[in-house]
N, C-alpha and C positions, 0 to 999 in steps of 0.2 A: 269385711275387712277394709278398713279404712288405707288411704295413702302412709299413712303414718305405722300403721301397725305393720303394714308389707315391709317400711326401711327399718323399721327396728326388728323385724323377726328376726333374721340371727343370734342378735346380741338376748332376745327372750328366751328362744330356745337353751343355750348355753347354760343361761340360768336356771330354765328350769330343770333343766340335764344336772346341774350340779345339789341341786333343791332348794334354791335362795331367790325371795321376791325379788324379780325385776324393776317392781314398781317401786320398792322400799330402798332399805339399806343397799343392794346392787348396783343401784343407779349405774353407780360409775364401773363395776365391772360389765354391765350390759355396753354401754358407750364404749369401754374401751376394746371389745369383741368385735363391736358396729364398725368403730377405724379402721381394725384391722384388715378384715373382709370386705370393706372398700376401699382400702387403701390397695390390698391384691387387684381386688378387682377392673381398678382406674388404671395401674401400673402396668397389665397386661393390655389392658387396650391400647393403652398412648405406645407401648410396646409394637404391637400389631400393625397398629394406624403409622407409626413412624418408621418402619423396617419393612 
């Protein structure tokens, strides 16, 4: 597994949990999965690290 395939796992998995290529027409539902679950996951940090 490349760097690249570990940041986008999430947003693949979803996809494939729903049954729609990641690589094709999804693009953008896989990216927009990707945001979310690092946007969680940046927000808790600066959270922790700041409090």
């Amino acid at each position: 597994m490349t760097v690249s395939e570990a940041i986008l796992w999430p947003g693949t998995k979803v996809c494939e949990r729903l049954g729609v290529d990641p690589e094709g027409e999804a693009g953008m539902l896989r990216w927009l999965v990707n945001t979310l679950v690092y946007l969680v996951v940046s927000l808790a940090v600066v959270w922790i690290v700041a409090v």
